[in-house]
KOLSE-625371 format. One record per residue (C-alpha): x, y, z. Coordinates in Angstrom, 1 decimal. Example, Ala and Ser with C-alpha at 12.3 -4.5 7.8 and 13.67 -1.06 7.14 Angstrom:
BEGIN
<rec><u>12.3</u><v>-4.5</v><w>7.8</w></rec>
<rec><u>13.7</u><v>-1.1</v><w>7.1</w></rec>
# end
This chain:
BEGIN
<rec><u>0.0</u><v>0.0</v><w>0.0</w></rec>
<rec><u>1.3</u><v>3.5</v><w>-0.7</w></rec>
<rec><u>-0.5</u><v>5.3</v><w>2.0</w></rec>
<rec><u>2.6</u><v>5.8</v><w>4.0</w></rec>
<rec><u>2.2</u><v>8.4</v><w>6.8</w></rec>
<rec><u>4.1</u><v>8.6</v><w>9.8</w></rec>
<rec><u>1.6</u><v>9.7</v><w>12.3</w></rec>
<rec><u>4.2</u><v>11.5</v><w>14.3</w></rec>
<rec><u>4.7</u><v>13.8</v><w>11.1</w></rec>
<rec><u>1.5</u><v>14.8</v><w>11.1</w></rec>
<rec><u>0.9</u><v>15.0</v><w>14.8</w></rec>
<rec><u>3.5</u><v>17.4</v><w>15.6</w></rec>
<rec><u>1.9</u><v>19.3</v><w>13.0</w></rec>
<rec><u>-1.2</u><v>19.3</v><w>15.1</w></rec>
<rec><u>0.6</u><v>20.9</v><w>18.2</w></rec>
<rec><u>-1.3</u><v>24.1</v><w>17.5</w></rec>
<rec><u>-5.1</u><v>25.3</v><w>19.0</w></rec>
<rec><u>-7.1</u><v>27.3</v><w>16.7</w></rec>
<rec><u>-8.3</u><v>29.9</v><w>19.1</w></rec>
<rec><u>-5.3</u><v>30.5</v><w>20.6</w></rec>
<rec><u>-4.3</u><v>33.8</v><w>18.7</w></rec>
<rec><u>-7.1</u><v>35.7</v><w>20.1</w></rec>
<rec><u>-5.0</u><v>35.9</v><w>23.6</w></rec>
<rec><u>-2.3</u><v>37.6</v><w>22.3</w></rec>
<rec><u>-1.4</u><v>41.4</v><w>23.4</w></rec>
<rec><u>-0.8</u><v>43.7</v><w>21.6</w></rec>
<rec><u>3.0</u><v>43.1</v><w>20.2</w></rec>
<rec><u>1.3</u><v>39.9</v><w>18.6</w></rec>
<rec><u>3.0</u><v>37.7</v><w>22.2</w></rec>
<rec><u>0.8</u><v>35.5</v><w>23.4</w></rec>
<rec><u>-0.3</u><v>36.8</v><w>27.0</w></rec>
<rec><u>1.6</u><v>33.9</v><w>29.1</w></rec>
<rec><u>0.3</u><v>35.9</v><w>32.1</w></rec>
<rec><u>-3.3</u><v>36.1</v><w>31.4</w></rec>
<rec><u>-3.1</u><v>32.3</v><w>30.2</w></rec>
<rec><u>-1.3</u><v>31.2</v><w>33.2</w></rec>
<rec><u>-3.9</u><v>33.0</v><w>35.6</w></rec>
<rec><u>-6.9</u><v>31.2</v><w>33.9</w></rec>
<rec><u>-5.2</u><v>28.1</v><w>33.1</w></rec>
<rec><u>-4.4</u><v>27.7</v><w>37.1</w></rec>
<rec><u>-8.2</u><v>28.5</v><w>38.1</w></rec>
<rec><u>-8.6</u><v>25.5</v><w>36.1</w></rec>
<rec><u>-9.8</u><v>26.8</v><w>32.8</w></rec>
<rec><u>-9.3</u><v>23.8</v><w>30.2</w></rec>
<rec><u>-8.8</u><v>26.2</v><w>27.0</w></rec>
<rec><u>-6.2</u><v>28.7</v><w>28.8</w></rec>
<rec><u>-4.3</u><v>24.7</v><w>30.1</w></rec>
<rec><u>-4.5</u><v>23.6</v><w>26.3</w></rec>
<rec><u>-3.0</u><v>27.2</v><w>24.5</w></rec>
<rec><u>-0.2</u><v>27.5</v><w>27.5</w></rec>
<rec><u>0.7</u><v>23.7</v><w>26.2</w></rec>
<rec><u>1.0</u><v>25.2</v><w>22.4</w></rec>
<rec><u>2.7</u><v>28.1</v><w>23.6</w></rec>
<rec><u>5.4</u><v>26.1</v><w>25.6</w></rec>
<rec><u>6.0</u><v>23.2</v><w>22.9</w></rec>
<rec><u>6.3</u><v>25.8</v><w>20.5</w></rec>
<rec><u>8.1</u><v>28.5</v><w>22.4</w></rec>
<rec><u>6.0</u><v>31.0</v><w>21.4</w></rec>
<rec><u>6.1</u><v>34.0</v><w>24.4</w></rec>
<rec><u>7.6</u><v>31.3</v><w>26.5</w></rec>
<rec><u>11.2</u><v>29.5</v><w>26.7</w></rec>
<rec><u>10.0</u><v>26.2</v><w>24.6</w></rec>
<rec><u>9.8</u><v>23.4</v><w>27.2</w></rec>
<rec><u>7.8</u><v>20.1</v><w>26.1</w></rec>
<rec><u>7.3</u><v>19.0</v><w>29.5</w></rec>
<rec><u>5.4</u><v>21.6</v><w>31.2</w></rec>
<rec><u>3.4</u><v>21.4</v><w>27.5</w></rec>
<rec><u>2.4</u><v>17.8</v><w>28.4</w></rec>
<rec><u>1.4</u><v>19.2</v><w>31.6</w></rec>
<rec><u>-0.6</u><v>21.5</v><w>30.3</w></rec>
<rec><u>-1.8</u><v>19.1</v><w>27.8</w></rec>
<rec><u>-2.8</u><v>16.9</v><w>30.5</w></rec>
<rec><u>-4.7</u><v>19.3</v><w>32.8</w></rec>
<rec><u>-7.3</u><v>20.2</v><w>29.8</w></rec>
<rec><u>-6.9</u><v>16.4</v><w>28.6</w></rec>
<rec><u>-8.1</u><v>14.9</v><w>31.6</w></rec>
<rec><u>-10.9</u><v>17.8</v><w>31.9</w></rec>
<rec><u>-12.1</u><v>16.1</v><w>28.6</w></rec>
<rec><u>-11.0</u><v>18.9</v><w>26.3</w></rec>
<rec><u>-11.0</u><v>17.4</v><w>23.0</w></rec>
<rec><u>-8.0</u><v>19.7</v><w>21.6</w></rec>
<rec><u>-6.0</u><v>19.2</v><w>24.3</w></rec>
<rec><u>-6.7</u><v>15.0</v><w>23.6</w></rec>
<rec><u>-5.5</u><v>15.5</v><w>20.3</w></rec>
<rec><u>-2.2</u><v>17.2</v><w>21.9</w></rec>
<rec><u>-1.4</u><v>14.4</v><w>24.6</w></rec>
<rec><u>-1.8</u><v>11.5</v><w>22.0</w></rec>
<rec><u>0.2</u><v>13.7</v><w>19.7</w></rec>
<rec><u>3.2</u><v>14.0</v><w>22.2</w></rec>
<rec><u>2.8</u><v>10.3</v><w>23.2</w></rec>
<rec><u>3.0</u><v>9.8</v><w>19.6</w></rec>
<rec><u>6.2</u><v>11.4</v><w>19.2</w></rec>
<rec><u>8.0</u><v>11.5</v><w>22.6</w></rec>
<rec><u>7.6</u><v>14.9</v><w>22.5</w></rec>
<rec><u>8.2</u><v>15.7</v><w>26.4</w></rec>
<rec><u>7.2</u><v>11.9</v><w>27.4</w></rec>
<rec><u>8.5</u><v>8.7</v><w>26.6</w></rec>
<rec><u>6.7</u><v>7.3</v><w>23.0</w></rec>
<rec><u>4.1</u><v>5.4</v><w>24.0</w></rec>
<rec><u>1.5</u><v>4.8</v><w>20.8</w></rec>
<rec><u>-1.0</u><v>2.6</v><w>24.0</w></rec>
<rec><u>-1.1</u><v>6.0</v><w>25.6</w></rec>
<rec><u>-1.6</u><v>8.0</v><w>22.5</w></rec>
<rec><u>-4.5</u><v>6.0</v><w>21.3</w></rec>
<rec><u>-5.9</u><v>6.3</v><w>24.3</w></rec>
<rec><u>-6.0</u><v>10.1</v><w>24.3</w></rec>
<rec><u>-7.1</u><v>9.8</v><w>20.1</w></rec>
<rec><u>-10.0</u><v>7.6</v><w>21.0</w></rec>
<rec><u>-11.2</u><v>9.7</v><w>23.6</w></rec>
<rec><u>-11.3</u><v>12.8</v><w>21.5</w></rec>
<rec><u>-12.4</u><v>11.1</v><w>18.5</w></rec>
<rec><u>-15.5</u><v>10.3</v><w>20.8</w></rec>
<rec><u>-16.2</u><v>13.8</v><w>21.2</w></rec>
<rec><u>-16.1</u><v>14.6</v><w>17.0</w></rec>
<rec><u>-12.5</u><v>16.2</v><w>16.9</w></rec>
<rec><u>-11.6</u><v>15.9</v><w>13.5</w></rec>
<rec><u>-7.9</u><v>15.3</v><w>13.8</w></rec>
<rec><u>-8.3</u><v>12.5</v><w>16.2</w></rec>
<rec><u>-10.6</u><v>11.0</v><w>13.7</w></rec>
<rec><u>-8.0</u><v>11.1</v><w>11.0</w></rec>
<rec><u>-4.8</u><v>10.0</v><w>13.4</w></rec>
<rec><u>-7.2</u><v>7.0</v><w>14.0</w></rec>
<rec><u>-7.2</u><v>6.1</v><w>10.4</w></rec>
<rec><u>-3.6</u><v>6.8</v><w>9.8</w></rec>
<rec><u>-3.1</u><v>4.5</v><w>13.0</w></rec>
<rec><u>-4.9</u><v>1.8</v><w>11.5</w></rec>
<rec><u>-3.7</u><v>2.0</v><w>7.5</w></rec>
<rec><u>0.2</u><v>1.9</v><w>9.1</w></rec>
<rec><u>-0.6</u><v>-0.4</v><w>12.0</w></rec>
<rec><u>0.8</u><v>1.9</v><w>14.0</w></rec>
<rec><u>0.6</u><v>1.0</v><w>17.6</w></rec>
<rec><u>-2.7</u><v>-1.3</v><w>15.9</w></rec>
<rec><u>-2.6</u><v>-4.5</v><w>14.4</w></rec>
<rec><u>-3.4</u><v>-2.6</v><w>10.4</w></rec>
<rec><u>-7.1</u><v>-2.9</v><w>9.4</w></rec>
<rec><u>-8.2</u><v>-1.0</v><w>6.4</w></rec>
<rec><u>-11.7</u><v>-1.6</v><w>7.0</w></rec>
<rec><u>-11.3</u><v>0.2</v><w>10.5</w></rec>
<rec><u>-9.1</u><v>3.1</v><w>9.0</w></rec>
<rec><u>-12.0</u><v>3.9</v><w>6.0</w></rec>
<rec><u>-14.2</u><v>4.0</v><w>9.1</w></rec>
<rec><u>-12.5</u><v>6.8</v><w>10.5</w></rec>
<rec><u>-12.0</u><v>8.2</v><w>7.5</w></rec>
<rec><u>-15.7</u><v>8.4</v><w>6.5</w></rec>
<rec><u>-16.4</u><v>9.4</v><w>10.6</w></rec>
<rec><u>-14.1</u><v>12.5</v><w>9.5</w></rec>
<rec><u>-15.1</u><v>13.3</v><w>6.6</w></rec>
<rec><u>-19.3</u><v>13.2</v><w>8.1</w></rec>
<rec><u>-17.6</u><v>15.8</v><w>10.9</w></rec>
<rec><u>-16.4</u><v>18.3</v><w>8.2</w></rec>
<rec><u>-13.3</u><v>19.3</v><w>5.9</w></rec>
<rec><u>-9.8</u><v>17.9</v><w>7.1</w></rec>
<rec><u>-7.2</u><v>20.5</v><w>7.1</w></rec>
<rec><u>-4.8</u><v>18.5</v><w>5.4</w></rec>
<rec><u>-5.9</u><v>18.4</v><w>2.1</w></rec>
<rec><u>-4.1</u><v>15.1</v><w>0.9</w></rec>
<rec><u>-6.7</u><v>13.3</v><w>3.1</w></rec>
<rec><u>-8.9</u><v>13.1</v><w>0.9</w></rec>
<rec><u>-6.3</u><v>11.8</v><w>-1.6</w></rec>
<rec><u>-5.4</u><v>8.8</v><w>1.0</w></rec>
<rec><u>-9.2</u><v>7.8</v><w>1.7</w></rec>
<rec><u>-9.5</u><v>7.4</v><w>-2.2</w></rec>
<rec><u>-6.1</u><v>5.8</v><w>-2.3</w></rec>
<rec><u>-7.6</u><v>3.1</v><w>0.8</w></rec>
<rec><u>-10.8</u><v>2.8</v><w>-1.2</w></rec>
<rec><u>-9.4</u><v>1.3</v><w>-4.1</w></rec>
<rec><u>-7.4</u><v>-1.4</v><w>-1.7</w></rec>
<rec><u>-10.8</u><v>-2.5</v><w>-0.2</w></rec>
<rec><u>-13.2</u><v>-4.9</v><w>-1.8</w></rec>
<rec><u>-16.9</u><v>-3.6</v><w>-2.0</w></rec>
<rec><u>-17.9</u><v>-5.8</v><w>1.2</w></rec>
<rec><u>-15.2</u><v>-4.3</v><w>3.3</w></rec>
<rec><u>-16.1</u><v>-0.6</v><w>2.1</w></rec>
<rec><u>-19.9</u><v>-1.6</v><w>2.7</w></rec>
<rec><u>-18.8</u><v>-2.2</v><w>6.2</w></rec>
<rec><u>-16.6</u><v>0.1</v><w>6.9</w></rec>
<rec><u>-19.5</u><v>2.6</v><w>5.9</w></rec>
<rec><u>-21.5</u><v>0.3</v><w>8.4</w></rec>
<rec><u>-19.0</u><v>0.9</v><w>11.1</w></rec>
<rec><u>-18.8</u><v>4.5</v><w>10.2</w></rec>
<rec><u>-22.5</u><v>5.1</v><w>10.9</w></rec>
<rec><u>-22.3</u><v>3.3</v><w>14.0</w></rec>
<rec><u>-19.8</u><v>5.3</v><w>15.0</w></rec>
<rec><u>-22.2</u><v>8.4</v><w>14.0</w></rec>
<rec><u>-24.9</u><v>7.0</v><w>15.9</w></rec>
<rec><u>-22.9</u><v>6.7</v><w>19.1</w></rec>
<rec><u>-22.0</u><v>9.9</v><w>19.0</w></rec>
<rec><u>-24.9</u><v>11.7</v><w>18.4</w></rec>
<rec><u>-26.7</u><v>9.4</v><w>21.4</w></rec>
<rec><u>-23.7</u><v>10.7</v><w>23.5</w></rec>
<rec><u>-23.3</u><v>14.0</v><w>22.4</w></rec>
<rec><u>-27.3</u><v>15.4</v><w>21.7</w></rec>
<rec><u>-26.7</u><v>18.8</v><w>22.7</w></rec>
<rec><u>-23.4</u><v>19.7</v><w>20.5</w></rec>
<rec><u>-24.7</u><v>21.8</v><w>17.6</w></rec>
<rec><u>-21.6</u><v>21.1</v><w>15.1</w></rec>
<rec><u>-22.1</u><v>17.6</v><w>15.2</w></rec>
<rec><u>-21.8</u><v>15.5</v><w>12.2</w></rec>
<rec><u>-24.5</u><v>15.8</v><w>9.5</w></rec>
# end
């Protein structure tokens, strides 16, 4: 198969929080102060944009391991973004040891919640068999799950699901599109309230 993507390419890629720009000051810095003040009062989106800020060093000397801890604060507060950070560091050894057990973990768990890019590393995982035994069926699931929550913002995506398709018999992309409702079901049932949910 050709679909060859390391996942920890394209997760440290991910190492960024849309939304995060808006606490900036005025020299375009992002306001470490005002983000460490919420971010200790517990404030889940402040804890996630202090971890992009410190495992980028942007306003802050870069240190990956205070990111993870960020990470972790708004990951285990069930911040989706933040999800998609941990796994991503796990993924890489980026200020922890690799551990791909740990990073699926924190993939699944925002996947649950709709977060695109979990949805995606999910289906890279399972084309590559990375830290999964592979399972095309799975990966087209994921990539269908994705694709129902909205536009990737990696464009080749797309490219790769079509590349998958044509590895995949018309059983396996009957149930992979069988999976991929399930999984739509499931989250809608969980998540009735969200108003971006998948269509």
């Amino acid at each position: 198969m050709q679909i060859k993507l390391l996942v920890a390419v394209f997760a440290v890629a991910l190492l960024t929080v849309a939304g995060c720009d808006v606490m900036r000051d005025a020299t375009r810095k992002p306001d470490v102060p005002k983000l460490l003040r919420l971010a200790a009062q517990g404030d889940h989106w402040a804890q996630n944009c202090l971890g992009a800020c410190y495992g980028r060093g942007d306003g802050v000397v870069r240190n990956t391991t205070e990111a993870v801890k960020w990470y972790r604060k708004a990951a285990e507060q069930g911040d989706p973004l933040a999800q998609v950070n941990l796994g991503s560091c796990y993924s890489t050894g980026t200020g922890v040891l690799l551990d791909m057990a740990e990073a699926l973990t924190w993939f699944r768990k925002a996947a649950a919640q709709g977060e695109i890019d979990a949805l995606y590393l999910l289906g890279h995982c399972y084309v590559n068999g990375t830290g999964v035994s592979p399972d095309f069926i799975e990966a087209y699931k994921y990539f269908l799950a994705a694709e129902a929550v909205g536009p990737c913002p990696v464009a080749a995506f797309g490219t790769w699901r079509a590349e998958l398709s044509k590895q995949l018999s018309a059983a396996q992309m009957a149930e992979a599109q069988m999976r991929a409702l399930q999984w739509r079901a499931d989250f809608e049932r969980s998540h009735p309230q969200r108003q971006d949910r998948p269509k």
